[in-house]
N, C-alpha and C positions, 0 to 999 in steps of 0.2 A: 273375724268375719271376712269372707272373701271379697276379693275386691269385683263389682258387677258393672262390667264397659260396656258402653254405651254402641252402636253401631261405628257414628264416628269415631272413636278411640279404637276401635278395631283395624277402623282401613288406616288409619296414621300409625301401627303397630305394622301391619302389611306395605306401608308406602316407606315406610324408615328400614325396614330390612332388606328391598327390592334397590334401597336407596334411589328412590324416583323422585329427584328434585326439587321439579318443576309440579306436580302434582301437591309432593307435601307441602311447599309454599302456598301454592292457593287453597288445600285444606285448612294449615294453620289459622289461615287469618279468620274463622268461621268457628273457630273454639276456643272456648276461654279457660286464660292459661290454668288455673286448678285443676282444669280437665287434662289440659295438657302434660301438669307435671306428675298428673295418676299414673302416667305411663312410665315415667324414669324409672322405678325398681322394676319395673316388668319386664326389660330388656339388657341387652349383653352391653358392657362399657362399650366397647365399638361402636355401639349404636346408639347409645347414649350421647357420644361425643359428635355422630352425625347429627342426630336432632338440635344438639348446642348451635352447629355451624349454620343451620337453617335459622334458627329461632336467632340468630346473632343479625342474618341478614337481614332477618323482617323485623329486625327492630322490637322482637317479641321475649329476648332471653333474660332483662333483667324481672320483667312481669312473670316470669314462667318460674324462674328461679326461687324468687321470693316465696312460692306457694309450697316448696319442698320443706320435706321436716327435716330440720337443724343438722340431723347427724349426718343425713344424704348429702345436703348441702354442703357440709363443712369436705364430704370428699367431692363433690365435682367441685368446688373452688377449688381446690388445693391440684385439679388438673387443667384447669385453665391459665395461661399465660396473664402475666400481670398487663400488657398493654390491652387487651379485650376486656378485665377485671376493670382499669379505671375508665375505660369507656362504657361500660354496664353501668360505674356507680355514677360517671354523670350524668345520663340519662334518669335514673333513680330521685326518687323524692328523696329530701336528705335523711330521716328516720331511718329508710330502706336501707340505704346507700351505708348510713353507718353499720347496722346490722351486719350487712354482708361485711363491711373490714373487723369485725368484733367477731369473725368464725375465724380472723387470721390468723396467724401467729403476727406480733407486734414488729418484726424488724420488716416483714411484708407490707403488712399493713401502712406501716411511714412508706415504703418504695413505694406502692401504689398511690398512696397521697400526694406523695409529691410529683406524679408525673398528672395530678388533676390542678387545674389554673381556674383564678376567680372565685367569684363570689360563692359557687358550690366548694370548693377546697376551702375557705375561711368555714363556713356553715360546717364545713365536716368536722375542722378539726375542732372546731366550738362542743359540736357534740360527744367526739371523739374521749372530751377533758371530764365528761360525767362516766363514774362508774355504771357498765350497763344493765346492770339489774334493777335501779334506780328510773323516777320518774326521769331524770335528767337524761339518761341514757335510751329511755323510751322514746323522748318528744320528738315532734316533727316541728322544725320552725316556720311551716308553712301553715298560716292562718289568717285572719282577717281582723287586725286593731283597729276601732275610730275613734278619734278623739271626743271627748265628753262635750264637746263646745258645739257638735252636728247636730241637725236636725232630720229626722226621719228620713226625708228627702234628699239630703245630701247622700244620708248612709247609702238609699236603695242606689245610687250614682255609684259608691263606691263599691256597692256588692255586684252591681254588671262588670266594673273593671275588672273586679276578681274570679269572674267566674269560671278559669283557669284554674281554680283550687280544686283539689281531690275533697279536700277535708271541712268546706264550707257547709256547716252543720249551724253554727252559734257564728256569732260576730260579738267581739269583745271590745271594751269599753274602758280607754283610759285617760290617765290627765297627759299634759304636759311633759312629765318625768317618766310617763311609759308606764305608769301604777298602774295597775288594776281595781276596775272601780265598779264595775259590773258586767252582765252578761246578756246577750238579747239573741232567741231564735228566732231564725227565717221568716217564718208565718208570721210574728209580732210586728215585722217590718213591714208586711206585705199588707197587714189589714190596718194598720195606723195612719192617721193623716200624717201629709210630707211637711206640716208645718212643725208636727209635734216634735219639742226636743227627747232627742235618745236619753237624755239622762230623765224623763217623767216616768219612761214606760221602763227601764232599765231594770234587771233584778239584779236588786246590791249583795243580796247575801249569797254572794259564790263557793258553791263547793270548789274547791282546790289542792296544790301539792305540790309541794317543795321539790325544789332538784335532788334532795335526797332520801326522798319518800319511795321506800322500797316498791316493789314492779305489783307485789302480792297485795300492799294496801291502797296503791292507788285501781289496782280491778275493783279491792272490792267496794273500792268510793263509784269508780261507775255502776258495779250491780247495783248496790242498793240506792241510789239516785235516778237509776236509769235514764244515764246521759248516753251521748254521743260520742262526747270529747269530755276534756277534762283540763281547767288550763293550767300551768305550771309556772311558779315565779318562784324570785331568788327571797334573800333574805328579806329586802327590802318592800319586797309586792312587787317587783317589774316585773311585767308578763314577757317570759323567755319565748313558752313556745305551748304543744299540749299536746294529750296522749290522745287518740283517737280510739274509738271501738274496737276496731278490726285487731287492731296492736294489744289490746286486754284481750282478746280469744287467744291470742298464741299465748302469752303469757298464763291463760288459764288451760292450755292446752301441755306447756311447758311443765309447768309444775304438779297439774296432773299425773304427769310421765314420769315426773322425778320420783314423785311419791310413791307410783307404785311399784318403778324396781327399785327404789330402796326398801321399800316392804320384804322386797324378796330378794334382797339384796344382792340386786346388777347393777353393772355400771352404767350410766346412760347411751353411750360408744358402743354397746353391744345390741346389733339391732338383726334383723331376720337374716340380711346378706352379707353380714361381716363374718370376714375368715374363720374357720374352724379354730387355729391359731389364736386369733388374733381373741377370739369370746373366752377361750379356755383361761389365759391369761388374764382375764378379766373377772371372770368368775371364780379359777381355784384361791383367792386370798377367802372370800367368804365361806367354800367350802372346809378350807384348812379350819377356821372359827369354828363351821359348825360341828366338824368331827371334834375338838376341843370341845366343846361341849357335849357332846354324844357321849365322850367318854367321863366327863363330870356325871352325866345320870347314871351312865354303866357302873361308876365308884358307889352310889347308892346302892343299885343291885345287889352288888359286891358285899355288902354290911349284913344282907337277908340270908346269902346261902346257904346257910344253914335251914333256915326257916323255907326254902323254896326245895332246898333236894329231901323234907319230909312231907312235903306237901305240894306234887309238883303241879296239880294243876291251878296253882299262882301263877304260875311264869304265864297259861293262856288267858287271862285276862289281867294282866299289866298293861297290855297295848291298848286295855279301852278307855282305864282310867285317866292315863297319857294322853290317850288322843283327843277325848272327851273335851279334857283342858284346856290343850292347845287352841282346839276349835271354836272354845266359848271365846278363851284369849285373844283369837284372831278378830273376832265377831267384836268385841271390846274395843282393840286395839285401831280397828278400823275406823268404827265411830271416833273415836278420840283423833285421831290425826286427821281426819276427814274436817272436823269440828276445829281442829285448832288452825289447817292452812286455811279455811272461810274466813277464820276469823270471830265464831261463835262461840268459842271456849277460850278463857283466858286462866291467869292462873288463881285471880279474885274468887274464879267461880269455881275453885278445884274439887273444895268440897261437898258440892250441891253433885258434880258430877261423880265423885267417887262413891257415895252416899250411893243413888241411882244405880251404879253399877256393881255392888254390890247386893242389893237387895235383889235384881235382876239374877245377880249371881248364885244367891241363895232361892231362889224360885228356880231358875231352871236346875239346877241340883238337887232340890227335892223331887222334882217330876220325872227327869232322869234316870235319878237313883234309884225313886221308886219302880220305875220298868223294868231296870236292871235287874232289881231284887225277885221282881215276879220272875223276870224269863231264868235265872239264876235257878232260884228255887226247884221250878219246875223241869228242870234241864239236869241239874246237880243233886236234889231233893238234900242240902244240906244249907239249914237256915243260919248257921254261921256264916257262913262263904256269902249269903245274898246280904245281909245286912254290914259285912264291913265293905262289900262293893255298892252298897247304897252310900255307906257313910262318908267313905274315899272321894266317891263322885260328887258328894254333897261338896264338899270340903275343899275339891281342886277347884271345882267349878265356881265356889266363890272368892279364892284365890287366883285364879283365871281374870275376874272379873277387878277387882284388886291390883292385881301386879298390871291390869290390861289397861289401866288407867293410869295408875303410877308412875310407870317407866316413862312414856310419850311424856307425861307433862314434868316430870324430871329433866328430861334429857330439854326440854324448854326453857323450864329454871338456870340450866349450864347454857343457855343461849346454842342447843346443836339443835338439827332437824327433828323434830321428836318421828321422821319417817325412820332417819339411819340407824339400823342396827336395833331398833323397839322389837321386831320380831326375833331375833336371835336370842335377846333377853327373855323376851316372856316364855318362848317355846326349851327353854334350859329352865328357866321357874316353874313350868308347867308340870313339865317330865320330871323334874327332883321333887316336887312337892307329892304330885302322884304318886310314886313308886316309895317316897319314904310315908305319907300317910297309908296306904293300902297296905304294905309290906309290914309296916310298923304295928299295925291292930289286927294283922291276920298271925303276927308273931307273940300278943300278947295273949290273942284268944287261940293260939295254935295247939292247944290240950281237945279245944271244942271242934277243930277240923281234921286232925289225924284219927 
């Protein structure tokens, strides 16, 4: 979908190339940075690296920066000078600030660390120590603990102190030792009397997640709760820190993207503006695979020739019985890995869904087949020819449905992506099953089509 700017995003596209300073400074401050970072692929590096040195001055580049998606990111980082880098990240909330040294490369990321001092450099590198695909690696340690000994009144005392926090959604509730012992929102505080103790009105039973609760289960702990935040404690129950909303959209934004070029197997580095070069290289491993397979179906072919140079209009519908498949496959394959990154399919329930996708498979393969048959018939007036191309398409397409299920929660069982390489597999099942069932019963009733 095209990207549609807004009037302002037009004259700050007009004011960055005229490079008119003093204008774009007092434009910037009147837009908010998402909007702002809509512009970054729109224009030339040159100009890219001007808007950086405005947004640097107004105090606006680490907010601007953070709204860019990962891959953009990971290159204007790597053109930014490290002394501008750890003045970004101290500026940054610590979540933020780790993010950005987590596009680094690791011996960067310590230089930039160590030229950050105080309590943000500790907090980093605390974060730093969780792998980041993990709750641990997600949380922000900025949030709001009271002690379970407060009363309502104190609490609302200590929620003006804090209202310096980005992330003041819940206020969390612990002992002594820093446990976690419940949770209380905003409004709860606001409509309670100041005598009442927090631990009366307090909800004890916290959803929560461990520092190494992967990134994909602690989203889908906020979807289906529909929280705000989410808090995070170690083995013990101390509450470290917690993942916020905003931070589950990337994450669900993230792994969205993973899935679907690995569907179609790219790399995620390969994006609109990256070098001719630089995609090719990216892309031809997968292509090499799929010509390897191409020619596993072409060896199929290969078994019929006989059967295709007496009868050659086989070879013009091979491509429908193929494609047929592929496409039920695909339709299949989607549900399934769509189903399993939610987190709605597991492997408990494998045979409920392969069950389903079978019968599915065997329905649209008779409906199919049967159309086939007709326009066949009437096209070819040889009712052999429409009935093994009814039966073929019967037969992939519930194999389609079969392998389209299989694979994804296979490649689950080995603990890999059930995204990576699910379609390389099934669309090589697809095409051999097609062309050896069509080929195979047009060769056995081939007395009745010659």
């Amino acid at each position: 979908m095209a990207i549609r700017l807004t009037p302002v995003q037009k004259i700050l596209i007009r004011l960055i190339h005229r490079d008119a300073r003093a204008q774009l400074r007092r434009t910037l401050t009147k837009v908010h940075p998402a909007d702002i970072a809509t512009i970054f692929p729109l224009i030339p590096e040159q100009e890219q690296q001007r808007l950086i040195d405005v947004l640097f001055e107004q105090r606006l580049a680490g907010k601007t920066l953070r709204e860019l998606p990962v891959a953009f990111l990971r290159e204007i980082l790597e053109s930014m000078d490290d002394a501008r880098l750890a003045e970004i990240c101290q500026r940054l909330s610590p979540d933020d600030a780790t993010d950005f040294l987590g596009h680094l490369p690791t011996e960067r990321a310590d230089r930039i660390l160590s030229a950050i001092r105080g309590e943000i450099h500790d907090r980093l590198t605390e974060l730093l120590g969780y792998p980041p695909e993990t709750a641990g690696g997600r949380m922000t340690s900025e949030f709001l603990a009271l002690q379970d000994t407060m009363t309502v009144g104190d609490a609302q005392v200590e929620v003006r102190k804090n209202r310096e926090l980005d992330n003041l959604f819940y206020v969390y509730v612990v002992d002594e030792a820093g446990k976690l012992e419940g949770v209380l929102a905003l409004r709860e505080l606001v409509l309670q009397d100041p005598d009442v103790p927090i631990q009366q009105i307090m909800q004890r039973n916290v959803s929560k997640a461990t520092t190494d609760t992967p990134q994909e289960e602690v989203a889908n702990l906020i979807a289906h709760y529909d929280l705000l935040a989410i808090p995070v404690v170690d083995v013990d129950d101390t509450l470290l820190g917690i993942v916020t909303i905003d931070d589950v959209v990337d994450v669900m934004r993230e792994e969205a993207t993973r899935d679907i070029y690995q569907l179609a197997g790219l790399d995620l580095e390969d994006k609109v503006f990256t070098s001719p070069f630089r995609s090719v290289r990216l892309r031809i491993p997968w292509l090499f695979l799929n010509l390897l397979t191409a020619f596993l179906a072409a060896s199929v072919i290969g078994l019929f020739e006989d059967t295709i140079a007496q009868f050659a209009v086989l070879a013009m519908f091979m491509p429908v019985v193929a494609g047929m498949g592929g496409n039920a496959g695909t339709q299949t394959l989607t549900v399934m890995v769509r189903g399993i990154a939610l987190g709605e399919l597991e492997l408990k329930g494998a045979r409920r869904a392969l069950l389903k996708e079978m019968v599915v498979g065997i329905l649209n393969g008779l409906s199919t087949g049967l159309l086939i048959a007709v326009a066949v018939y009437l096209w070819k007036r040889n009712l052999y020819l429409a009935l093994i191309l009814a039966s073929a398409q019967w037969i992939n397409l519930f194999l389609a449905g079969f392998f389209g299920t299989l694979i994804p929660l296979a490649l689950r069982r080995f603990k890999l992506d059930p995204a990576l390489a699910s379609s390389v597999f099934l669309t090589t099942v697809t095409d051999i099953c097609g062309f050896l069932v069509f080929l195979g019963l047009a060769t056995l009733f081939l007395q009745h089509l010659v």
